[in-house]
Chimera marker file (.cmm) of the C-alpha trace (Angstrom):
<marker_set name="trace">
<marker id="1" x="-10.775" y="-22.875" z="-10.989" r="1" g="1" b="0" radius="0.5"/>
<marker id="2" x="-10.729" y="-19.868" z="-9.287" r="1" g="1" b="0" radius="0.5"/>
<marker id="3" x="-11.124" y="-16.617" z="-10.631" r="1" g="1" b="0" radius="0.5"/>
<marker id="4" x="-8.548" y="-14.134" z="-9.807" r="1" g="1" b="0" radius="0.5"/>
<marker id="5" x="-9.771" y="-10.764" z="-8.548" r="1" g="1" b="0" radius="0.5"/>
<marker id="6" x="-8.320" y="-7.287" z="-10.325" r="1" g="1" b="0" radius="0.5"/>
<marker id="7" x="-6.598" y="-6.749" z="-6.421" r="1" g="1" b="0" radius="0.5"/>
<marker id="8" x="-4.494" y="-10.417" z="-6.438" r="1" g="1" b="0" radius="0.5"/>
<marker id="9" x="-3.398" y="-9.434" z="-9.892" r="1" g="1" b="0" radius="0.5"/>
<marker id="10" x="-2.356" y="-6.251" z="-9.363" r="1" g="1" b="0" radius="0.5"/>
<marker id="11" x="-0.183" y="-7.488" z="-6.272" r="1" g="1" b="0" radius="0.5"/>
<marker id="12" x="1.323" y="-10.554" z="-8.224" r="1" g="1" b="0" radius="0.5"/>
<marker id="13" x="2.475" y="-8.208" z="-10.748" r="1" g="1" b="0" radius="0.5"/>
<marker id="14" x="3.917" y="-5.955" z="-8.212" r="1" g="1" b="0" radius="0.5"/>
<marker id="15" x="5.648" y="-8.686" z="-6.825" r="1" g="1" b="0" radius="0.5"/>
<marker id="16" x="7.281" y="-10.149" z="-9.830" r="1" g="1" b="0" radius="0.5"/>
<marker id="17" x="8.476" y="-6.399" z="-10.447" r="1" g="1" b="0" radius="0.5"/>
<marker id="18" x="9.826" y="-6.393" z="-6.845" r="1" g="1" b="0" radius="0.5"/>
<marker id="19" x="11.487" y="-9.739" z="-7.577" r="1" g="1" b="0" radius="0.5"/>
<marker id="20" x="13.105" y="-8.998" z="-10.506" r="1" g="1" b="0" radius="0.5"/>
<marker id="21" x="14.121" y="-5.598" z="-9.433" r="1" g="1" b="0" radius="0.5"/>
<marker id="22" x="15.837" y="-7.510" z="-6.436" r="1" g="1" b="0" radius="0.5"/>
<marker id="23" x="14.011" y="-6.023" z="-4.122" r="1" g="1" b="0" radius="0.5"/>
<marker id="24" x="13.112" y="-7.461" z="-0.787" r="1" g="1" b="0" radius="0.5"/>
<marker id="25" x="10.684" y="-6.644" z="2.254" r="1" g="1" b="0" radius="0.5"/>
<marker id="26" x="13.440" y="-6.853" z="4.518" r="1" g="1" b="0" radius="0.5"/>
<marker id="27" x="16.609" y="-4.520" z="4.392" r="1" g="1" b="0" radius="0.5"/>
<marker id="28" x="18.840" y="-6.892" z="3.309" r="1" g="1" b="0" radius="0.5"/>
<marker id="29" x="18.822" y="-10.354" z="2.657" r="1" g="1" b="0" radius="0.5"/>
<marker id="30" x="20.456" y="-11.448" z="5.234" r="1" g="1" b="0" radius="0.5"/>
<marker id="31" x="17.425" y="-10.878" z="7.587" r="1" g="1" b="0" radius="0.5"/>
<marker id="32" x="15.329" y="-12.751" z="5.557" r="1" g="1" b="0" radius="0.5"/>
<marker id="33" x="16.109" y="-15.792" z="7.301" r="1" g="1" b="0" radius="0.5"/>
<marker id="34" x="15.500" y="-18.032" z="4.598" r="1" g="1" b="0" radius="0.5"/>
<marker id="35" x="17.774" y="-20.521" z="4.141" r="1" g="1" b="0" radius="0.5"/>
<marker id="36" x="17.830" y="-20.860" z="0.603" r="1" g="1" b="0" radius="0.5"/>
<marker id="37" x="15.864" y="-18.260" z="-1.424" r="1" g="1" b="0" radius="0.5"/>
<marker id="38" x="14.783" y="-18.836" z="-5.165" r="1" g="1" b="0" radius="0.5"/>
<marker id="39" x="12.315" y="-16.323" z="-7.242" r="1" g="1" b="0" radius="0.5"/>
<marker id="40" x="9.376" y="-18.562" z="-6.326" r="1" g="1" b="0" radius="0.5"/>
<marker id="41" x="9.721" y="-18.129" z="-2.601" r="1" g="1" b="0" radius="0.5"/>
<marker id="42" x="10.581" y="-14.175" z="-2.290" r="1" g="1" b="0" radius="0.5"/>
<marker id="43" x="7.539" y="-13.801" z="-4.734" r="1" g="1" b="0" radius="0.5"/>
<marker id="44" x="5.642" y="-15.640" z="-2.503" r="1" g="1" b="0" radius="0.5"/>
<marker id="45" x="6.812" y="-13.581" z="0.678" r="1" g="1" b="0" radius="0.5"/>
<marker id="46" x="6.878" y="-10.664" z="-1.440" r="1" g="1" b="0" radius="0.5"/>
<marker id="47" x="2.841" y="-10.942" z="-2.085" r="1" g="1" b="0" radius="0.5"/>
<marker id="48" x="1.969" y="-11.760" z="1.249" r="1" g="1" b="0" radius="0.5"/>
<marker id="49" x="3.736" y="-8.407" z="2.793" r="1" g="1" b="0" radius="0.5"/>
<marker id="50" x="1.660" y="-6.452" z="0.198" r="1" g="1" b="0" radius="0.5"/>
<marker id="51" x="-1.844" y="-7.986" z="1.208" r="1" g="1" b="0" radius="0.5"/>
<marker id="52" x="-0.781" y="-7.226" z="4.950" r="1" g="1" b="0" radius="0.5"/>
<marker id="53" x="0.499" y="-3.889" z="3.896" r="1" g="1" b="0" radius="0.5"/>
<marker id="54" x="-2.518" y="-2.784" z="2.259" r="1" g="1" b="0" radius="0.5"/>
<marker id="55" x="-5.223" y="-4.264" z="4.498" r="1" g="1" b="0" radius="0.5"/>
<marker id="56" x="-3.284" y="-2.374" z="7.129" r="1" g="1" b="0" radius="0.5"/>
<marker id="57" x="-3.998" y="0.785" z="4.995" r="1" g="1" b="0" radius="0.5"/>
<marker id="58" x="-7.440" y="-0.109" z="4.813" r="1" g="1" b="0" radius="0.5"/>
<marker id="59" x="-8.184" y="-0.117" z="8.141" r="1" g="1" b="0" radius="0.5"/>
<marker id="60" x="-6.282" y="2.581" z="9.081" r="1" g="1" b="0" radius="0.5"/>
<marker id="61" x="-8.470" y="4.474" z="6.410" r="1" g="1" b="0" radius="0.5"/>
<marker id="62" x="-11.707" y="2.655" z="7.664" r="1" g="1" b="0" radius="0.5"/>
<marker id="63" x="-10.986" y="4.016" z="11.198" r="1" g="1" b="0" radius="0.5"/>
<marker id="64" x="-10.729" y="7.512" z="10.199" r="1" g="1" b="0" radius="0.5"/>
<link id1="1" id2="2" r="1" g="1" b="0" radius="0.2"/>
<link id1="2" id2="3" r="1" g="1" b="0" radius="0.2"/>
<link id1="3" id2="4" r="1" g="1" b="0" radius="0.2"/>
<link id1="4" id2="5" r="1" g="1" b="0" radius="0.2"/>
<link id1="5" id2="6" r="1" g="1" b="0" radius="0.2"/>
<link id1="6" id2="7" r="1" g="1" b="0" radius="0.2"/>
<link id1="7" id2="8" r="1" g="1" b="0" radius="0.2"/>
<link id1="8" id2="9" r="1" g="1" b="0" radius="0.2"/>
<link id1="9" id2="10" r="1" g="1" b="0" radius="0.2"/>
<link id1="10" id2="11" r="1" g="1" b="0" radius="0.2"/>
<link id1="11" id2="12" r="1" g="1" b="0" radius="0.2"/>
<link id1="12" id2="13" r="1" g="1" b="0" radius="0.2"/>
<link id1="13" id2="14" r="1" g="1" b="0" radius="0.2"/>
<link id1="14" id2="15" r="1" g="1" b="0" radius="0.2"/>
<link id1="15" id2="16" r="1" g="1" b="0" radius="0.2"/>
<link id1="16" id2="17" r="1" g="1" b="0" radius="0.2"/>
<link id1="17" id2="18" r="1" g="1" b="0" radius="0.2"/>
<link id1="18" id2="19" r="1" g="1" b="0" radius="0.2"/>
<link id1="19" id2="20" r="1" g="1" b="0" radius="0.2"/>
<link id1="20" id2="21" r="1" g="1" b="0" radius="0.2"/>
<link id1="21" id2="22" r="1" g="1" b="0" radius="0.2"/>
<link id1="22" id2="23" r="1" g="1" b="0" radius="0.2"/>
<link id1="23" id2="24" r="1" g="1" b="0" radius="0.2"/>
<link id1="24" id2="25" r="1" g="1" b="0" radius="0.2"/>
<link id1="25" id2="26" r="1" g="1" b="0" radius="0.2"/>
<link id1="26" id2="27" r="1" g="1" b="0" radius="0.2"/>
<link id1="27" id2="28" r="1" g="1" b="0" radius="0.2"/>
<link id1="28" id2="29" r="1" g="1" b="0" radius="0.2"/>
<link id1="29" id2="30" r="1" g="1" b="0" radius="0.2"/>
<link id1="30" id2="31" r="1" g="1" b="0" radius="0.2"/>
<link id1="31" id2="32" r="1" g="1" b="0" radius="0.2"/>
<link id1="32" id2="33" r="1" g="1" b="0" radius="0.2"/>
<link id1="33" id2="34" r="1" g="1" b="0" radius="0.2"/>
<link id1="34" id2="35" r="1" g="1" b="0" radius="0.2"/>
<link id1="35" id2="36" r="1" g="1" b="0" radius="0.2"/>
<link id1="36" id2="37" r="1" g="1" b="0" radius="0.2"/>
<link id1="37" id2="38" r="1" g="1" b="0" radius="0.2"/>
<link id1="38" id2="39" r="1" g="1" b="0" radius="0.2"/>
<link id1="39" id2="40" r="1" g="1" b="0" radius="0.2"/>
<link id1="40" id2="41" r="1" g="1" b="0" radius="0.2"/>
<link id1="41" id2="42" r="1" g="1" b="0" radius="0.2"/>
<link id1="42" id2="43" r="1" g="1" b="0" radius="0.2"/>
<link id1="43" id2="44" r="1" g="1" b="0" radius="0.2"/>
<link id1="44" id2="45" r="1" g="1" b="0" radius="0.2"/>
<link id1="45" id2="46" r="1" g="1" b="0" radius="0.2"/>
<link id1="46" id2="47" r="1" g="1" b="0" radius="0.2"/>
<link id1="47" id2="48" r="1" g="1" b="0" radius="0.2"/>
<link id1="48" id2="49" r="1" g="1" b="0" radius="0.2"/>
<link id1="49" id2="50" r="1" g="1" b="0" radius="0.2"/>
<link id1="50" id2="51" r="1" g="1" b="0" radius="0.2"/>
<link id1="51" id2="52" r="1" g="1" b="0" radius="0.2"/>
<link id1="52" id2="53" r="1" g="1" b="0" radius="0.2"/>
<link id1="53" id2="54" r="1" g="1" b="0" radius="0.2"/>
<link id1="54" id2="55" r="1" g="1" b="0" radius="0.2"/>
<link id1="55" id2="56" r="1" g="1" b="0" radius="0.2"/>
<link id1="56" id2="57" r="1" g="1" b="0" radius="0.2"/>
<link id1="57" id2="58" r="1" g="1" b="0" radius="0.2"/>
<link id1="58" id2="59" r="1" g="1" b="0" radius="0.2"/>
<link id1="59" id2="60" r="1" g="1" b="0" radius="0.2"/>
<link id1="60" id2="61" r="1" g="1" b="0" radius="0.2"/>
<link id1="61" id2="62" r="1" g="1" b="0" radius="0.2"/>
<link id1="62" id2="63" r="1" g="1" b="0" radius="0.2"/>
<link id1="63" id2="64" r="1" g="1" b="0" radius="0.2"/>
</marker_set>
């Protein structure tokens, strides 16, 4: 089993705030384009736009 690093936690939790929050990445849900959108899935999507948000940071940082 894997061991989950402090980072992936940190963003899982922020996700499942998002989620439950109802908030989204996009403006509104309508330009999600998911079909058919459950907790699972925008917590998926959710996570994912926080890695690329913050490795984005990161470089911008490491470029300084």
């Amino acid at each position: 089993m894997k061991k989950e690093t402090v980072e992936q936690r940190a963003v899982k939790i922020a996700a499942k705030i998002m989620v439950a929050a109802g908030l989204c990445r996009y403006e509104t849900p309508m330009k999600c384009g998911k079909a058919y959108v459950c907790d699972s899935i925008c917590d998926k999507c959710i996570r994912s736009w926080l890695l690329s948000k913050a490795r984005a940071e990161l470089k911008k940082e490491a470029e300084q």
